[in-house]
C-alpha positions in Angstrom: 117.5 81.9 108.3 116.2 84.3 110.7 115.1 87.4 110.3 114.7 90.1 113.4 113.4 93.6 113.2 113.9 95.7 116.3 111.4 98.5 117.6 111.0 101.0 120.5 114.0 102.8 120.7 113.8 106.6 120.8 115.0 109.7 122.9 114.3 109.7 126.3 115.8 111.7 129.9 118.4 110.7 131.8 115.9 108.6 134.5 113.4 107.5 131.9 112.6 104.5 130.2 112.0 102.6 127.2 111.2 99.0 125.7 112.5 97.7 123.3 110.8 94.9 121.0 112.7 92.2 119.0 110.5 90.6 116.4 111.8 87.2 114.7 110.1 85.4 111.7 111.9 82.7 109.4 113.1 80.4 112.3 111.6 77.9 115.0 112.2 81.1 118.0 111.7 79.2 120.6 114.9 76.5 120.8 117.4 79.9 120.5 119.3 82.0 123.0 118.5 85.3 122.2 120.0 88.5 123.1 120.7 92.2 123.0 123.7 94.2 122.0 124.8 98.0 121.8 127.6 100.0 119.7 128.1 103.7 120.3 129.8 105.3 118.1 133.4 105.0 118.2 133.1 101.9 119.8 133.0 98.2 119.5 129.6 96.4 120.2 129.3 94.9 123.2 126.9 92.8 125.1 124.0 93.7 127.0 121.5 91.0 127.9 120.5 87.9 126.8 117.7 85.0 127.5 117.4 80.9 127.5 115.2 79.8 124.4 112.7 78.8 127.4 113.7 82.3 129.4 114.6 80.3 132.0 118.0 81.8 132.1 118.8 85.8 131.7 122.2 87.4 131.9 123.3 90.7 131.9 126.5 93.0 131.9 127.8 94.2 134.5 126.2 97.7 133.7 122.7 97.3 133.2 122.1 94.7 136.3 119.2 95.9 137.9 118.1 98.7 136.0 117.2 96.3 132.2 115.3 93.6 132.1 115.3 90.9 129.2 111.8 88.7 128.4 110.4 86.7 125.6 107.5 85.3 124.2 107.7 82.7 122.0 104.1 82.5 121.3 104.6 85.8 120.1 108.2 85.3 118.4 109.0 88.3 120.0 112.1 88.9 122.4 112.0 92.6 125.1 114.3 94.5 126.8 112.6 96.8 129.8 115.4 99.9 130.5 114.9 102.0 133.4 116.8 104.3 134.9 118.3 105.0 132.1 121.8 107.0 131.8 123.2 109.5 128.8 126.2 106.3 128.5 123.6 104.3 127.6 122.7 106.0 124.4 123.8 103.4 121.3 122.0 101.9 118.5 121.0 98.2 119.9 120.8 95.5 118.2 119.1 92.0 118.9 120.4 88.8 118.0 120.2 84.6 117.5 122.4 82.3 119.6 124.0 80.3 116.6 123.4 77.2 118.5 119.8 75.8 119.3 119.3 74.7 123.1 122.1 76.0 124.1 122.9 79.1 127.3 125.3 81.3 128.4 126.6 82.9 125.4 127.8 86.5 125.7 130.0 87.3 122.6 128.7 88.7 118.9 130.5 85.9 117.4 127.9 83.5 118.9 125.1 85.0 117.3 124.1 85.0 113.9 121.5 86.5 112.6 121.2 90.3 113.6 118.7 92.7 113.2 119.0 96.4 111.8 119.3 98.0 115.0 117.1 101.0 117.2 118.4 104.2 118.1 118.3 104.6 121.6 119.3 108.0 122.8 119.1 109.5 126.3 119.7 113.2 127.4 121.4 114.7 130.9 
């Protein structure tokens, strides 16, 4: 098992920018797929970025495409998410996450990950 502990998150203007951190102990990091979700309230979480155990592959929703970026360092066990230009809809609490599956890419949906970590508040005003 896995365990993650995210950092970073905070209250920032629409425009700014923040970095999130994903720390991961318990697990070999570097054969897994990692990635970042978000769940405003109300809503149902959905998918923001993820990485290649190697970082060799990143993909991204629709909505954050060139304003996030996602990184790792495995020497670290730590996974990042760079957001710029950031925008009041993207205020959520975001979580990061394990691809079930070692040495495998593309997954997208929650149900592919399984360990999850307790989330970050991210909140940005207009």
């Amino acid at each position: 098992q896995v365990q993650l502990v995210e950092s970073g998150g905070g209250l920032v203007q629409a425009g700014g920018s923040l970095r999130l951190s994903c720390a991961a102990s318990g697990r070999t990091f570097s054969i897994y797929t990692m990635g970042w979700f978000r769940q405003a309230p109300g809503k149902e979480r959905e998918f923001v970025a993820a990485v290649s155990w190697n970082g060799g592959i990143t993909n991204y929703a629709d909505f954050v495409k060139g304003r996030f970026t996602i990184s790792r360092d495995n020497a670290k066990n730590t996974m990042y998410l760079q957001m710029n230009s950031l925008k009041p809809e993207d205020t959520a609490v975001y979580y990061c996450a394990v691809d079930r599956k070692p040495l495998r890419s593309g997954a997208r949906s929650p149900p592919d990950f399984g360990s999850w970590g307790q989330g970050t508040q991210v909140t940005v005003s207009s």
